[in-house]
C-alpha positions as CSV (number, residue, x, y, z in Angstrom):
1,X,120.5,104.7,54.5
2,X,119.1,105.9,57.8
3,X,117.0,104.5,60.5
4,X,113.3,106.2,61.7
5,X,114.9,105.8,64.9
6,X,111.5,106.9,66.7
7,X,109.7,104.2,64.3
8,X,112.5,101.9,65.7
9,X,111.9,102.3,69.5
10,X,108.0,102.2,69.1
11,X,108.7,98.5,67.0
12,X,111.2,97.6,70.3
13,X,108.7,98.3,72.5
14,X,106.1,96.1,70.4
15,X,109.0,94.1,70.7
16,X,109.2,93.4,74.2
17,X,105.6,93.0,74.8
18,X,105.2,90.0,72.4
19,X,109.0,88.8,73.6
20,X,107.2,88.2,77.4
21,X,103.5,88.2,76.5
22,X,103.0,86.0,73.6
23,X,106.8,84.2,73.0
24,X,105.9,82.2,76.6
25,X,102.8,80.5,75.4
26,X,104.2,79.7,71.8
27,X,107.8,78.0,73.3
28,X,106.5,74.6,74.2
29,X,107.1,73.8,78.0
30,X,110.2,71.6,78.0
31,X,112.0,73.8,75.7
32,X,111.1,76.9,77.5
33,X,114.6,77.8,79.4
34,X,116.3,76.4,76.1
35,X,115.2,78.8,73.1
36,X,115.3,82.5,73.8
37,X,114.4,84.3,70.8
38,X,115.7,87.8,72.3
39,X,113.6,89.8,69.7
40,X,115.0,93.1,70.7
41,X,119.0,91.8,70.4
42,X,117.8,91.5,66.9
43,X,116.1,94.6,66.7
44,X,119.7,96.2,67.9
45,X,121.5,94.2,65.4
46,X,119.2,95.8,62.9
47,X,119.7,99.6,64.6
48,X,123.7,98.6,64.2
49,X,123.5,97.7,60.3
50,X,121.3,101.0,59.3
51,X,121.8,103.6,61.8
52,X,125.3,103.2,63.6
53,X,127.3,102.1,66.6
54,X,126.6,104.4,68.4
55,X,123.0,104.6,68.0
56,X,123.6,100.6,68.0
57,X,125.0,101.0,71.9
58,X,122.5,103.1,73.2
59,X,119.6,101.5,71.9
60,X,121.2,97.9,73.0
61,X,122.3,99.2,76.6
62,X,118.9,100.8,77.2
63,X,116.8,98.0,76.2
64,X,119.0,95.8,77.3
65,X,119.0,96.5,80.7
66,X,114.9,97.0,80.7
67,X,114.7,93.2,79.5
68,X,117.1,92.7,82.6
69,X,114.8,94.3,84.9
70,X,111.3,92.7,83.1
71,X,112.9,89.5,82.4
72,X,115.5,88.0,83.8
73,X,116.0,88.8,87.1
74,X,119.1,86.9,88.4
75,X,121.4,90.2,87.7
76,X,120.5,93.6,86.4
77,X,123.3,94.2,83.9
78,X,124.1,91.1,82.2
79,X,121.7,91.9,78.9
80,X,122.0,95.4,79.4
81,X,126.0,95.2,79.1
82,X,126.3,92.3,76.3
83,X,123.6,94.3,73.4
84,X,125.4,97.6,74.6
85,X,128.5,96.0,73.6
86,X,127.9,93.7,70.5
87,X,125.5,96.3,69.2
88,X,128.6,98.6,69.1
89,X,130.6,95.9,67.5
90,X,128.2,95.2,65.0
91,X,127.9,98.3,64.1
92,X,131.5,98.8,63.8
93,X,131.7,95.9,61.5
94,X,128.7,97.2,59.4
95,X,130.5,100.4,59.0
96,X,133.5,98.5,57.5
97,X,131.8,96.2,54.9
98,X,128.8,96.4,52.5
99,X,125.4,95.3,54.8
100,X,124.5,92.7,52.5
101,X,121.7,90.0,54.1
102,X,124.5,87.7,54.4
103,X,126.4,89.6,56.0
104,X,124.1,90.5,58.3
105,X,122.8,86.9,59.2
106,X,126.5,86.0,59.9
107,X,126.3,89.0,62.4
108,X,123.3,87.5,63.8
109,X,124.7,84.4,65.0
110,X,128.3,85.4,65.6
111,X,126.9,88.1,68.0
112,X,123.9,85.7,69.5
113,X,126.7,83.2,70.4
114,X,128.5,86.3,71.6
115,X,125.8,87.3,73.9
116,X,124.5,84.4,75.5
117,X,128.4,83.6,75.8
118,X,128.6,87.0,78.3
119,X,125.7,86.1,79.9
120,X,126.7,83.0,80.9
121,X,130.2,83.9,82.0
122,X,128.7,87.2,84.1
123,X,126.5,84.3,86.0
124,X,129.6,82.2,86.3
125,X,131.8,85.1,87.9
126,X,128.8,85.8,90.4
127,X,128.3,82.0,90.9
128,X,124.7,82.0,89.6
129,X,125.6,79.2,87.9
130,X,127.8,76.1,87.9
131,X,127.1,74.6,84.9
132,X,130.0,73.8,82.0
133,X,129.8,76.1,79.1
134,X,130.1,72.8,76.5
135,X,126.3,72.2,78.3
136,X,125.1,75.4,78.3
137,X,126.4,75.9,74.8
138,X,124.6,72.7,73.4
139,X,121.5,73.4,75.6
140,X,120.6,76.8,75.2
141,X,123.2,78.7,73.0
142,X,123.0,77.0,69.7
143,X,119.4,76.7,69.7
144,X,118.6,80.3,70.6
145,X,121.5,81.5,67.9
146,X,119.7,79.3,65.0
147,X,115.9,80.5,66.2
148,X,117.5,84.4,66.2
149,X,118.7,82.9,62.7
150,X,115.9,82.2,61.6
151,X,114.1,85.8,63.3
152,X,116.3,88.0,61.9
153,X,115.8,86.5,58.5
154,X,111.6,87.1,59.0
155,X,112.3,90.3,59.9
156,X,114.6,91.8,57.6
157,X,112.4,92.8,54.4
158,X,109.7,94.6,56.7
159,X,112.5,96.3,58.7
160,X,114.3,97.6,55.3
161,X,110.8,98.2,53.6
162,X,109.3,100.3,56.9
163,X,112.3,101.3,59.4
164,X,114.7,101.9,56.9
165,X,115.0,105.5,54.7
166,X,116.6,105.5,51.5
167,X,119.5,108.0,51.5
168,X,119.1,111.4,48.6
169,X,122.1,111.1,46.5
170,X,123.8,114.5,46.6
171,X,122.0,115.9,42.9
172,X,118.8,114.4,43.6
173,X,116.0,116.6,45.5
174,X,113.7,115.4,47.8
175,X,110.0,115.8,46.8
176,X,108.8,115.8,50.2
């Protein structure tokens, strides 16, 4: 299978308009700096499965770092970095086993533990933070991992169904 890899970026950038245009008013106040649904880390997730690691670490570095600079503006390069890098590493694992849909929800909160993991220890390193990780962890990284969770699963038939070409199998022809 292969990605429609311009399909895909004009989806992300869909992506990151609703992400900080319409996510705000539907996260209820309180819960606000606790569940951050990081629509186009799933969207790379997705580019990692069908289309590659390498396509996985562009698309995650590049969008990564424009969420940093529309965002969240404590550091430019802590987003940016950690989808560069888990997109390559889920794409790497995708290339070694069958991309099942439970294989790829695993990926989806082993890698959004992974990221909000590197985000928080980048703040820690620059002292943007002082908080423990057990706090942040139970605060903000289990509930954003289990929303993405719960994302990634919405998303994944119209992804496959519309972002997603079938591969020709070497004796058939295309008709197209």
């Amino acid at each position: 299978m292969k990605m429609r890899i311009n399909w895909v970026i004009l989806c992300a950038i869909v992506l990151l308009i609703i992400e900080n245009s319409v996510v705000p008013w539907l996260v209820p106040p309180g819960w606000s700096e606790r569940l951050l649904p990081h629509l186009l880390f799933i969207m790379t997730l997705f580019v990692a499965g069908f289309g590659g690691r390498h396509t996985a670490f562009l698309f995650g570095l590049g969008f990564g770092l424009l969420q940093d600079l529309l965002s969240y503006g404590h550091l430019i390069g802590p987003y940016g970095f950690g989808m560069g890098l888990i997109g390559y590493l889920a794409g790497l694992a995708a290339e070694r086993k069958s991309f099942t849909i439970g294989f790829f929800l695993w990926i989806v909160v082993v890698s959004g533990v992974l990221l909000d993991s590197i985000v928080y220890f980048v703040y820690k390193l620059f002292r943007i933070t002082d908080l423990d990780y057990a706090f942040v962890f139970f605060w903000q990284v289990a509930p954003t991992a289990l929303l993405q969770l719960l994302i990634a699963l919405l998303m994944y038939i119209p992804v496959r169904r519309y972002l997603v070409k079938p591969s020709i199998s070497s004796g058939e022809e295309s008709l197209e």
